[in-house]
MARBA-3410 file (N, C-alpha, C, O; in Angstrom, 1 decimal):
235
43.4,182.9,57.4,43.5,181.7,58.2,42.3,180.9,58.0,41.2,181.4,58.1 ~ 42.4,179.4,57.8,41.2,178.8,57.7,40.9,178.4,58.9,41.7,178.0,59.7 ~ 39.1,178.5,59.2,38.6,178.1,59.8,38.9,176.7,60.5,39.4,175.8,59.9 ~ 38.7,176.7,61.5,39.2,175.0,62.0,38.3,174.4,61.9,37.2,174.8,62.2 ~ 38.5,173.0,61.3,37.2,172.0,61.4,37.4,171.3,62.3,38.4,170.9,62.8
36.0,171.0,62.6,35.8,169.9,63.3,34.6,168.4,63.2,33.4,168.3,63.0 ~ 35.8,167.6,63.3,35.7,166.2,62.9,34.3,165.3,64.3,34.1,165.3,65.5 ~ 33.7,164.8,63.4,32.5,163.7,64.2,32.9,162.3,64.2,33.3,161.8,63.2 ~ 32.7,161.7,65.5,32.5,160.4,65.5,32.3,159.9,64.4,33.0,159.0,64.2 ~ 31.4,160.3,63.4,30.7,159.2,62.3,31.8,159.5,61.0,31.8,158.9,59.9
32.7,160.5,61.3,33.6,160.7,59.9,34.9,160.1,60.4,35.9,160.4,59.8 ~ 35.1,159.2,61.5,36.1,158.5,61.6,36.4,157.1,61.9,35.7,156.6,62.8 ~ 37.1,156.6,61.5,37.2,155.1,61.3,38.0,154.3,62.5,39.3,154.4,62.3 ~ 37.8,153.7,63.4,38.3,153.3,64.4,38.8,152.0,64.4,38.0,151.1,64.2 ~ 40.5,151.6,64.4,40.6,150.0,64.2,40.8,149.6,65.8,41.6,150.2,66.5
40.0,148.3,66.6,40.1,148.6,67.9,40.7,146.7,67.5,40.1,145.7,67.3 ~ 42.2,147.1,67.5,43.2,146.2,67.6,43.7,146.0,68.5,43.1,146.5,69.5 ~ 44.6,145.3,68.8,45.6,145.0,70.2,46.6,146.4,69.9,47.3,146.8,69.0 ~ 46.3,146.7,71.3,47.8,147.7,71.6,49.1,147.0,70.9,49.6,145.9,71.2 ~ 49.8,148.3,69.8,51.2,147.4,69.3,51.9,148.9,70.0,51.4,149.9,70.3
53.4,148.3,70.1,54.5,149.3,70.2,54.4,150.2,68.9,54.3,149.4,67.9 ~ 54.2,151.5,68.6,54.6,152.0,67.9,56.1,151.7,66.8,57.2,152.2,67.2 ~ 56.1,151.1,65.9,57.5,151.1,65.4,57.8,152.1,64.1,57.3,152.0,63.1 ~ 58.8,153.0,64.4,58.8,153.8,64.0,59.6,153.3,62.2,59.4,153.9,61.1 ~ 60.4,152.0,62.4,61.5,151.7,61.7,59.9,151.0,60.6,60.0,151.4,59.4
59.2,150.4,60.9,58.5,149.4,60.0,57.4,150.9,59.2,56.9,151.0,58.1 ~ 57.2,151.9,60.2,56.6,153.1,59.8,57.5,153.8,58.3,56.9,153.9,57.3 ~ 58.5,154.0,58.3,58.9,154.7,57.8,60.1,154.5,57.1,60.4,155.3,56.3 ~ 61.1,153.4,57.3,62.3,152.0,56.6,61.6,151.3,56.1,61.0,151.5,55.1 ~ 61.6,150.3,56.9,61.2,149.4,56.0,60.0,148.2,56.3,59.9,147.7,57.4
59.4,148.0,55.5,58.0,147.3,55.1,58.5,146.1,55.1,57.5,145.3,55.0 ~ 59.5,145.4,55.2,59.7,144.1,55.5,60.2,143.9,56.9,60.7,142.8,57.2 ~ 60.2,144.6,57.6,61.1,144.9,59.0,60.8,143.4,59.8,61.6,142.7,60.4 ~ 59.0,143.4,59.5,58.4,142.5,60.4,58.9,140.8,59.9,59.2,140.0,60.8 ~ 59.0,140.6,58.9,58.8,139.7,58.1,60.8,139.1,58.9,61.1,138.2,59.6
61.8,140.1,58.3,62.8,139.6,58.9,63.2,139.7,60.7,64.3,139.4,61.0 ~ 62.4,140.2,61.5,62.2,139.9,62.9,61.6,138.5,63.2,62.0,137.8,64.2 ~ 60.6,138.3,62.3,60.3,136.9,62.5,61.3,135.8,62.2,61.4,134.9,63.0 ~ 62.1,136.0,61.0,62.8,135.5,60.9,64.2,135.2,62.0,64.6,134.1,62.3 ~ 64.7,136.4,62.3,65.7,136.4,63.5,65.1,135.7,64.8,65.6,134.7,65.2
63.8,136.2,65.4,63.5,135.5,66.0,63.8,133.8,66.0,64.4,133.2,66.9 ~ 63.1,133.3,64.6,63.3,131.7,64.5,65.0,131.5,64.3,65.2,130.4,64.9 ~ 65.7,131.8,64.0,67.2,131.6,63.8,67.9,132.0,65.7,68.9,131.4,66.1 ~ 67.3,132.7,66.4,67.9,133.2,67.5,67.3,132.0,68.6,67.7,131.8,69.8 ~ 65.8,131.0,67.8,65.4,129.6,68.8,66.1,128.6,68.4,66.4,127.8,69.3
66.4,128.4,67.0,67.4,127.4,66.4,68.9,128.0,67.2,69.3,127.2,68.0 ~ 69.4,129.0,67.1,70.1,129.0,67.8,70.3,128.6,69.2,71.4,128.0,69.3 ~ 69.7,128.6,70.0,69.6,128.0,71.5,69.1,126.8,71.4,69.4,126.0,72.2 ~ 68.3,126.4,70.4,68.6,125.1,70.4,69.9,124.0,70.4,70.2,123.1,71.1 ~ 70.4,124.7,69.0,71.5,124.2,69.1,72.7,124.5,70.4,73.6,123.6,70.7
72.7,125.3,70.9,73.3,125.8,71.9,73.5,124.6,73.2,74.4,124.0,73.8 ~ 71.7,124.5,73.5,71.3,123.3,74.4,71.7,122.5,74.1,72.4,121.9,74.9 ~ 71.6,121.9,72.7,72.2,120.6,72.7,73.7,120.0,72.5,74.2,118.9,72.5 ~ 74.3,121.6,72.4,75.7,121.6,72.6,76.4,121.4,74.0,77.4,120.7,74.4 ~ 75.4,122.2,74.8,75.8,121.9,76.4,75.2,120.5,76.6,76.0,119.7,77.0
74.5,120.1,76.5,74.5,118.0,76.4,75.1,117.7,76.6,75.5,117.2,77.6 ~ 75.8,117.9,74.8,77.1,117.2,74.8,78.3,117.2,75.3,79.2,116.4,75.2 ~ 78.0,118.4,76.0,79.3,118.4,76.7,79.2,117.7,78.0,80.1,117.1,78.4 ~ 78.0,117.7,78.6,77.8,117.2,79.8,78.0,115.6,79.8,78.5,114.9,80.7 ~ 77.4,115.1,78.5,77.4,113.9,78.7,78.7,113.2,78.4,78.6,112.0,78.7
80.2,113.9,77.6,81.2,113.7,77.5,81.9,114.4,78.4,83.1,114.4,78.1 ~ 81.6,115.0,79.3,81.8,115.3,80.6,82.5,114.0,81.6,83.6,113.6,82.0 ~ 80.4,113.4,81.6,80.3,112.1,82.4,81.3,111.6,82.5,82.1,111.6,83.4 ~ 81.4,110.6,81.0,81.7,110.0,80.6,83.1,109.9,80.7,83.5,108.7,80.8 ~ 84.0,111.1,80.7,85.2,111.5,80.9,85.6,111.0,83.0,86.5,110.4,83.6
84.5,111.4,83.2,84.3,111.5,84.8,84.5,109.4,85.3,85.1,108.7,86.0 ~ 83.5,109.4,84.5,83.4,107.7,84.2,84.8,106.8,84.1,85.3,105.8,84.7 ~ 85.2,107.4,83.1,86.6,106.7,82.6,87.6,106.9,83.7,88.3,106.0,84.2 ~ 87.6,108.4,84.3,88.8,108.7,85.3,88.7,108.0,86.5,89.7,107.7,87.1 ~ 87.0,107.6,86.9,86.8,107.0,87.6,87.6,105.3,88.2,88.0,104.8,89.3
87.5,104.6,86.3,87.7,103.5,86.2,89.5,103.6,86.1,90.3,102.6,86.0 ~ 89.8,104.6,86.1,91.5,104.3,85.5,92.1,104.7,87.2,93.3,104.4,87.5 ~ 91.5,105.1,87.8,91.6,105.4,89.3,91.8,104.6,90.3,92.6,104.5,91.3 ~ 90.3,103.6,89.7,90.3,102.0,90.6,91.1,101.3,90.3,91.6,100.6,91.2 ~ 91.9,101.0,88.7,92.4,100.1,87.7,94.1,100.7,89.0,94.7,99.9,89.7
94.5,101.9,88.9,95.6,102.4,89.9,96.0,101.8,90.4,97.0,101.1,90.3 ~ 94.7,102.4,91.9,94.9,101.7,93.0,95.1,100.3,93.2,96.2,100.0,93.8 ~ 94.2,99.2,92.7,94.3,98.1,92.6,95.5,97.7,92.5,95.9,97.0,93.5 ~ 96.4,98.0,91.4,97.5,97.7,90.6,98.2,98.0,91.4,99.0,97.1,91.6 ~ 98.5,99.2,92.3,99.3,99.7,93.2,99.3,98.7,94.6,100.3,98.4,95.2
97.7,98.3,95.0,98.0,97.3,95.7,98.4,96.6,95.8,99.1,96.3,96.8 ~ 98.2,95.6,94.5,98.9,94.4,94.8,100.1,94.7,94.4,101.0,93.9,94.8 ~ 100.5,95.6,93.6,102.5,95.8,93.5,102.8,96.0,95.2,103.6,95.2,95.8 ~ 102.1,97.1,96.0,102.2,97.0,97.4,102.4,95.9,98.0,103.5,95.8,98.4 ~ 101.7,95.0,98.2,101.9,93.8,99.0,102.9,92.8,98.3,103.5,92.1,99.1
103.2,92.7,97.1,104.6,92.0,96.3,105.6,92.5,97.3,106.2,91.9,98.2 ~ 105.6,93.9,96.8,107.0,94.5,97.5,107.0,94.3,99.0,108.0,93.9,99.6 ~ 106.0,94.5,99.5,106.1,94.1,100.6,106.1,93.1,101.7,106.5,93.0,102.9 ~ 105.7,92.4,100.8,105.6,90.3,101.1,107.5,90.3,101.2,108.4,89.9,102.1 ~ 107.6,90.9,99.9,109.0,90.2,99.4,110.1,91.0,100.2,111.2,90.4,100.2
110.0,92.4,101.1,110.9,92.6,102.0,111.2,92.0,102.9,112.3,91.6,103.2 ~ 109.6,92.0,103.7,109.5,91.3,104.6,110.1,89.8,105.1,110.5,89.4,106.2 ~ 110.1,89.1,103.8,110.9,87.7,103.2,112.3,88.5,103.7,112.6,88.4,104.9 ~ 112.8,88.9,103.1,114.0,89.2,103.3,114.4,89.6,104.5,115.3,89.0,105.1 ~ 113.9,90.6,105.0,114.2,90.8,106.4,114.1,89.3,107.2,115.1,88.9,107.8
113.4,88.9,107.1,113.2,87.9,108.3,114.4,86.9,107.8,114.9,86.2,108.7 ~ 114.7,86.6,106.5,115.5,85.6,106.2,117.0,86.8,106.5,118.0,86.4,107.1 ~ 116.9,87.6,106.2,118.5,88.1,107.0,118.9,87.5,108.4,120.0,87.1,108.8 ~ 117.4,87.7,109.1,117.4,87.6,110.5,117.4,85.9,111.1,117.7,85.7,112.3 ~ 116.9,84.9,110.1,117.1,83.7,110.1,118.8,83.3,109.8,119.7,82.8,110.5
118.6,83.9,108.5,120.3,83.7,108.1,121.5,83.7,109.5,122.3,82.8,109.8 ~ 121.3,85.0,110.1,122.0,85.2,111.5,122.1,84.2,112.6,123.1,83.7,113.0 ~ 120.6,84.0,112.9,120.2,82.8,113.8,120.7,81.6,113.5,121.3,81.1,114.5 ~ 120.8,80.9,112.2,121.6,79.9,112.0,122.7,79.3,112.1,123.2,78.2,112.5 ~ 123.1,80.6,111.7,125.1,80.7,111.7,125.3,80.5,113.3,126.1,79.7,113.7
124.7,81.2,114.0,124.9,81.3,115.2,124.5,79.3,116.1,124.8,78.6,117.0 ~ 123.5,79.3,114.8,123.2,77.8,115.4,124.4,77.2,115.3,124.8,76.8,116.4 ~ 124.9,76.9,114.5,125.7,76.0,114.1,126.9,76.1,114.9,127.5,75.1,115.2 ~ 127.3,77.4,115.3,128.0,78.1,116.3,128.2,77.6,117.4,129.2,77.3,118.0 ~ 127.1,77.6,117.8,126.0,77.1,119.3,126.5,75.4,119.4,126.6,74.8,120.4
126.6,75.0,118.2,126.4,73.2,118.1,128.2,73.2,117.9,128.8,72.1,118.1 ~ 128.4,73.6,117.8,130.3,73.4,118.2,130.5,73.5,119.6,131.0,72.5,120.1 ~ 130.1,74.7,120.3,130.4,74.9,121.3,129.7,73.6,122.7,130.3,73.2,123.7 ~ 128.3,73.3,122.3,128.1,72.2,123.0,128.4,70.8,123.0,128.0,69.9,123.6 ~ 129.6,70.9,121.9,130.3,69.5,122.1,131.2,69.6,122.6,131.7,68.5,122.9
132.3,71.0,122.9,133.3,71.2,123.5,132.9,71.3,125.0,133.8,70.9,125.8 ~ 131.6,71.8,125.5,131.2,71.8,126.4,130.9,70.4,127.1,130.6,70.5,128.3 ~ 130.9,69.1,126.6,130.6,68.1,126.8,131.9,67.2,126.7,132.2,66.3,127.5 ~ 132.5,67.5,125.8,134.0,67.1,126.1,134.3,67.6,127.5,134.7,66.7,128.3 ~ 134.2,68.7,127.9,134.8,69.4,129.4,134.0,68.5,130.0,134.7,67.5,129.9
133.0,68.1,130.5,132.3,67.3,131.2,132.1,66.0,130.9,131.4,65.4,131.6 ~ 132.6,65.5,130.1,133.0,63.9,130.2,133.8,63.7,131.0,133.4,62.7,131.5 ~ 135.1,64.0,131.7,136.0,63.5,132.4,135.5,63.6,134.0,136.2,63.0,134.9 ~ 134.2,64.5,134.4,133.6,64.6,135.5,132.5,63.2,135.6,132.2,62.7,136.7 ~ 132.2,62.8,134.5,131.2,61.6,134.3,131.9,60.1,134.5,131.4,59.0,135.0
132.9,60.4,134.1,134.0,59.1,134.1,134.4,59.2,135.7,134.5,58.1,136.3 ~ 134.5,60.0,136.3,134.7,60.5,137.9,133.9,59.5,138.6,134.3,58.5,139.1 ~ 132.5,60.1,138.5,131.8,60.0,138.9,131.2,58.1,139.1,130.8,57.4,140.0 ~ 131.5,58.0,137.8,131.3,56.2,137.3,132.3,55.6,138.2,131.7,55.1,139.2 ~ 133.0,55.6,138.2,134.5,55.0,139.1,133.9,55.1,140.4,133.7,54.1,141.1
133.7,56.8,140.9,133.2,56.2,142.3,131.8,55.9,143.3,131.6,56.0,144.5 ~ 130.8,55.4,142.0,129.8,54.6,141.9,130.3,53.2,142.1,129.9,52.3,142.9 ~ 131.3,53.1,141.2,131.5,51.7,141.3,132.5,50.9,142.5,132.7,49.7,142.4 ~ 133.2,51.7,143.4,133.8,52.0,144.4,132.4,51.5,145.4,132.4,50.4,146.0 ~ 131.4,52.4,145.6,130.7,52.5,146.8,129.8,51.5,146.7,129.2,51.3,147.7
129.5,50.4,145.0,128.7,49.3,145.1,130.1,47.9,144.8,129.9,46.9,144.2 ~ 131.2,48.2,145.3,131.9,46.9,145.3,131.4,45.4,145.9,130.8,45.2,147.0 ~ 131.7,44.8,145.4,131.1,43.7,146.1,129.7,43.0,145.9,129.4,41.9,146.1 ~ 128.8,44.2,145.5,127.8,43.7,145.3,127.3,43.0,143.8,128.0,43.1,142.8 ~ 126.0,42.2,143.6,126.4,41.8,142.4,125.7,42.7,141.4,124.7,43.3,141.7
126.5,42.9,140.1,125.5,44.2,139.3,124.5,43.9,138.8,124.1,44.8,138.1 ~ 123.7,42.8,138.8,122.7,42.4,138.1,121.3,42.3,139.5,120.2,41.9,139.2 ~ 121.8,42.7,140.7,120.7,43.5,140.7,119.7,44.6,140.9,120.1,45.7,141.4 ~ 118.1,44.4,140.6,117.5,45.0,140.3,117.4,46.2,140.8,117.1,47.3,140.2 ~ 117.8,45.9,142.7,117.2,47.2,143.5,118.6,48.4,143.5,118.5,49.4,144.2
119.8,48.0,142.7,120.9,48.6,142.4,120.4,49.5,141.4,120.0,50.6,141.4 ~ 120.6,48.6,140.3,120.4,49.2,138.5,119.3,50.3,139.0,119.6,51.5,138.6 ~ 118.1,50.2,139.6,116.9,51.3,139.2,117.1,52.3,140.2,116.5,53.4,139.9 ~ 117.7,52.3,141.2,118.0,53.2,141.8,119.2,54.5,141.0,118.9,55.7,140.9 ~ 120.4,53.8,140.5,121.5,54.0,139.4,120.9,54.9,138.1,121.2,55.9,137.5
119.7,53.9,137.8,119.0,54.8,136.5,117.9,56.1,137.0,117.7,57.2,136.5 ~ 117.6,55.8,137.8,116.9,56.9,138.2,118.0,58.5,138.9,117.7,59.6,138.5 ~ 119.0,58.3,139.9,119.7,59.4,140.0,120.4,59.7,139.2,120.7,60.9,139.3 ~ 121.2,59.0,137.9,121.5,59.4,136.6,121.0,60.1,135.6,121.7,60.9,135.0 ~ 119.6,60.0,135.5,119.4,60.1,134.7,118.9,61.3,135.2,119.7,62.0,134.6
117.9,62.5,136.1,118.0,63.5,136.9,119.2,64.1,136.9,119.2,65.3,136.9 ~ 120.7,63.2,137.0,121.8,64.3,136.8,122.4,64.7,135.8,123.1,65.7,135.5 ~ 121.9,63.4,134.8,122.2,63.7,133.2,121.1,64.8,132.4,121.4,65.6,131.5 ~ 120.2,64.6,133.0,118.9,65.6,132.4,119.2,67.4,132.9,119.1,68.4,132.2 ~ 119.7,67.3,134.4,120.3,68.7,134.6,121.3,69.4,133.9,121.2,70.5,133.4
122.7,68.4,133.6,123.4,68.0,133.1,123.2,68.9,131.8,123.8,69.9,131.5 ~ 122.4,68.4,131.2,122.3,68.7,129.8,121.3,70.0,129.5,121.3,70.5,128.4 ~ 120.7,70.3,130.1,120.3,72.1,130.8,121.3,72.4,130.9,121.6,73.0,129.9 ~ 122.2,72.4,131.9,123.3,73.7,131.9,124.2,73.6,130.6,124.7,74.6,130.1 ~ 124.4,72.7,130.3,125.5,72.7,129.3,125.0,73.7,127.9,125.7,74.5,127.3
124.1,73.4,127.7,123.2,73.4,126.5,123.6,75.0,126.6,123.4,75.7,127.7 ~ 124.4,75.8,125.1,124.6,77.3,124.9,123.0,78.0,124.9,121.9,77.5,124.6 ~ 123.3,79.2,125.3,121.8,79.9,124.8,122.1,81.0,124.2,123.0,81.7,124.4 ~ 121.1,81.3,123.1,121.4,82.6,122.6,120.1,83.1,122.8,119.1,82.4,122.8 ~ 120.4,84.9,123.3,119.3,85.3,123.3,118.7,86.6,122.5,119.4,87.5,122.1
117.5,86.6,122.3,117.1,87.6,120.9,115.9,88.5,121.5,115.2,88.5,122.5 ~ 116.0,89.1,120.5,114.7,90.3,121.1,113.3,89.3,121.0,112.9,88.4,120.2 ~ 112.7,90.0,122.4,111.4,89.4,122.1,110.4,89.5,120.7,109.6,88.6,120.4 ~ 110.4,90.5,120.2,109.7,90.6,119.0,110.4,90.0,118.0,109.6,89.7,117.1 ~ 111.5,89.7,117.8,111.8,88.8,116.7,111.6,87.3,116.7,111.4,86.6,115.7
111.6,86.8,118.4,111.2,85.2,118.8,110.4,84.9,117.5,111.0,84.1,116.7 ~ 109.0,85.5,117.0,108.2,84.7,116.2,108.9,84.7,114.9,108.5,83.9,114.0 ~ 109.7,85.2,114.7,110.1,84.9,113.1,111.4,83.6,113.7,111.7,82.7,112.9 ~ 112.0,83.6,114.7,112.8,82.1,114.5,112.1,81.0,115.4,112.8,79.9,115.7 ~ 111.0,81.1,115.9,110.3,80.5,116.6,109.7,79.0,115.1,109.3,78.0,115.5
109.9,79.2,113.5,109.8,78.0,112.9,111.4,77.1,112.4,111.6,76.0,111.9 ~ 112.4,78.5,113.1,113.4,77.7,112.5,114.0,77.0,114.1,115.0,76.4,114.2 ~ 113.1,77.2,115.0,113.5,76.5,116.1,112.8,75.2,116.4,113.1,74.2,117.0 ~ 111.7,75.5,115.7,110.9,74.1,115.5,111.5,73.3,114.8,111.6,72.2,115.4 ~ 112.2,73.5,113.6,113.0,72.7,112.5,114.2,71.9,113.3,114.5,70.7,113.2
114.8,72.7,114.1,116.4,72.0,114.8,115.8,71.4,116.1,116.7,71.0,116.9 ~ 114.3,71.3,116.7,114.0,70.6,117.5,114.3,69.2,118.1,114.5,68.7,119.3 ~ 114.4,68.8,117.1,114.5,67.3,117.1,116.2,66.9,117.7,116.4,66.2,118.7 ~ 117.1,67.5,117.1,118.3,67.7,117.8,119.2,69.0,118.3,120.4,69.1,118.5 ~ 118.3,69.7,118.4,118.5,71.2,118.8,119.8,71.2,120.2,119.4,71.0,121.3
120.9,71.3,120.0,121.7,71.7,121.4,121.4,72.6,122.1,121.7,72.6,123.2 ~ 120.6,73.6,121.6,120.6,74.8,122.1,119.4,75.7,122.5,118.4,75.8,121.9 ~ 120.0,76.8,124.2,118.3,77.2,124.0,118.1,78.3,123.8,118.7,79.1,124.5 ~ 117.4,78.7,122.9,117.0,79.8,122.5,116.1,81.0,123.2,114.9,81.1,122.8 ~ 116.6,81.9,124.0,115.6,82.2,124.8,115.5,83.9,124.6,116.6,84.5,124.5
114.3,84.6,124.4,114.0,86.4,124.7,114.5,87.3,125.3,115.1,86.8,126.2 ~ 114.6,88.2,125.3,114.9,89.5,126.4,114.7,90.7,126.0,114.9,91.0,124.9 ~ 114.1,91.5,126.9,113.4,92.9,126.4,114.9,93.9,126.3,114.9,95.1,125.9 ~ 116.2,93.0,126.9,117.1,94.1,126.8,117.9,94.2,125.6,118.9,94.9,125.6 ~ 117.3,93.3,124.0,118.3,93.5,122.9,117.1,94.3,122.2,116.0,94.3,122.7
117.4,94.7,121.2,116.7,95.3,120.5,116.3,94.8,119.1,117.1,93.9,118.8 ~ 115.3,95.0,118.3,114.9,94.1,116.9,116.1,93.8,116.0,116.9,94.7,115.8 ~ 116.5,92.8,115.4,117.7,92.2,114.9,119.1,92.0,115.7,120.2,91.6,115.2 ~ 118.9,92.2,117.0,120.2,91.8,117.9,119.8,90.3,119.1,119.0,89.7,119.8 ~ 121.0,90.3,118.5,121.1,88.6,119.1,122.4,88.2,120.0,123.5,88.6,119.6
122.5,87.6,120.9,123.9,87.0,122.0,124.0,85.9,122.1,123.0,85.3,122.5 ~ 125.2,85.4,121.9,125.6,83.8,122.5,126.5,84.2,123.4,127.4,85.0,123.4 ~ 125.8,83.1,124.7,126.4,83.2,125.7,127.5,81.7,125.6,127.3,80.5,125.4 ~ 128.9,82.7,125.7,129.8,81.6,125.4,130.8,81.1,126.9,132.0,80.7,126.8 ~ 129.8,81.2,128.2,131.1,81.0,129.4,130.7,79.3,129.7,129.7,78.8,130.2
132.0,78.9,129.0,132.0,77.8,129.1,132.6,77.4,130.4,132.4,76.2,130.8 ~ 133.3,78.3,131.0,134.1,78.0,132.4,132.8,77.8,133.8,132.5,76.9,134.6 ~ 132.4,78.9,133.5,131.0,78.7,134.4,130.2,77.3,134.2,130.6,76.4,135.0 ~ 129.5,76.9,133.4,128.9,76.2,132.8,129.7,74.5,133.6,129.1,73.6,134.2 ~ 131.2,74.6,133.5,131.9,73.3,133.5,131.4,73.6,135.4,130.5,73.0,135.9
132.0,74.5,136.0,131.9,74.9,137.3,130.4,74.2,138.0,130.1,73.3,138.8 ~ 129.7,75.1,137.3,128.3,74.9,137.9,128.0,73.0,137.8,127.3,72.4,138.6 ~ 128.7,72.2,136.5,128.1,70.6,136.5,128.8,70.2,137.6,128.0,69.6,138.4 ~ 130.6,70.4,138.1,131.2,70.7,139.0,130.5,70.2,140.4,130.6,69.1,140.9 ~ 129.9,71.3,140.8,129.0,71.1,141.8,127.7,70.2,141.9,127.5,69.7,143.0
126.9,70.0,140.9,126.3,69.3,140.7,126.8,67.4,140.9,126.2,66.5,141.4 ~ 127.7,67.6,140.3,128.3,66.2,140.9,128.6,66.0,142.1,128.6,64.8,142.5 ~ 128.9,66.9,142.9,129.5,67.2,144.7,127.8,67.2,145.5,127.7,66.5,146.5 ~ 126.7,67.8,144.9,125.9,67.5,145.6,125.0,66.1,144.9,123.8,65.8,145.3 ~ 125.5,65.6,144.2,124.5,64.0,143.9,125.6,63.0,144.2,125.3,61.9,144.1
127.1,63.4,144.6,127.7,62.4,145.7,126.7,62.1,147.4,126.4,61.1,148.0 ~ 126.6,63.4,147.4,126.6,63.8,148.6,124.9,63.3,149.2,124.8,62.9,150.3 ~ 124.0,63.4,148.4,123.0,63.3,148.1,122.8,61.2,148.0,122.0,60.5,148.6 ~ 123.6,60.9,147.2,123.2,59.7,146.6,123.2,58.4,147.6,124.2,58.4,148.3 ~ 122.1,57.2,147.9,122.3,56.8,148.9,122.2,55.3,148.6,121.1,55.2,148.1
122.9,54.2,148.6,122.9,52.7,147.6,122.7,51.8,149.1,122.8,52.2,150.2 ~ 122.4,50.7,148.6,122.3,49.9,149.1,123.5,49.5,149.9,124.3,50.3,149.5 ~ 124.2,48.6,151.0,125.1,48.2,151.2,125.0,46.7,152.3,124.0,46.5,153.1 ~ 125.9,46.2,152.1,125.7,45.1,153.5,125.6,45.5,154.6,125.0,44.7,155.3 ~ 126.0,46.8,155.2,125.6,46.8,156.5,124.2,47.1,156.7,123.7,47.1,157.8
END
């Protein structure tokens, strides 16, 4: 057996490098090991490079996507609105002109009936003239303190007169404002009065057609503007 030697400081060569991992592969495979790690390395930074700038692109065709949907959303709505309010203008039109349509017919309805209602009360007017002209016999008709007394209780019984006669139809209060322009329009010679009630419901409407009452009630009105009426006379 040989002797053991032993080695001195001065017979050994020290490299005082940076601590490396031991690699066993670059030790004893292969001598380019290093050379293509560097390599992978730079292919695995290019790689994430490109990677990053792959997710960019996506993000910013993302946006962009986000952007467009945004705009084709508002472009919708819009479009939907104003189709909304067309459609809706243009029901609305309709409903109310159904509801006008009704009101009319019924006008015109109304305007027959108050001339038959006035035929029945003409023969109470002619009455009444006759025995006016009875209780001023004698006197002369041209005067003044006659005639103005005559126009004035006449015309008080003709103005009542023409209140009761006058048909009424009556309609829900909430619909009043939709014929409240077509009652402006027949104003001017309107027969008829048009009046509310909380007891019909939206689109229901009544003509009151009691013409018997109506003749009744002027009836009496002439019995109390006999009764009432006081002329001049000689005594």
């Amino acid at each position: 057996m040989e002797e053991p030697k032993i080695l001195h400081d001065e017979q050994l060569s020290w490299y005082e490098e940076e601590d490396r991992r031991l690699d066993y592969q670059v030790a004893f495979e292969n001598q380019d090991y290093t050379e293509n790690k560097g390599a992978a390395k730079k292919a695995e930074r290019t790689g994430n490079k490109e990677d990053t700038d792959v997710k960019k692109l996506l993000r910013e065709r993302d946006r962009m996507w986000k952007k467009r949907l945004q705009k084709a959303r508002e472009a919708a709505f819009r479009e939907g609105l104003e189709k909304g309010k067309k459609e809706g203008i243009s029901e609305a039109r309709e409903e109310i002109n159904e509801k006008i349509k009704g009101v009319e017919h019924i006008l015109d309805h109304a305007h027959l009936e108050w001339k038959r209602r006035q035929e029945a009360i003409n023969p109470g007017l002619l009455d009444l003239v006759f025995e006016l002209v009875e209780k001023i016999v004698g006197l002369p008709v041209e005067n003044p303190e006659i005639r103005n007394k005559l126009d004035e209780e006449l015309s008080n019984l003709l103005h009542e007169a023409d209140t009761s006669v006058k048909p009424v139809i009556w309609i829900c209060e909430s619909d009043y404002e939709y014929v409240e322009g077509l009652v402006n329009t027949y104003a001017p010679e309107v027969t008829v009065s048009i009046r509310s009630s909380d007891k019909y419901n939206p689109g229901e409407f009544a003509f009151d057609t009691e013409k018997e009452t109506v003749v009744y009630n002027f009836k009496e009105m002439l019995r109390d503007f006999r009764e009432t009426i006081s002329l001049p006379s000689w005594r």
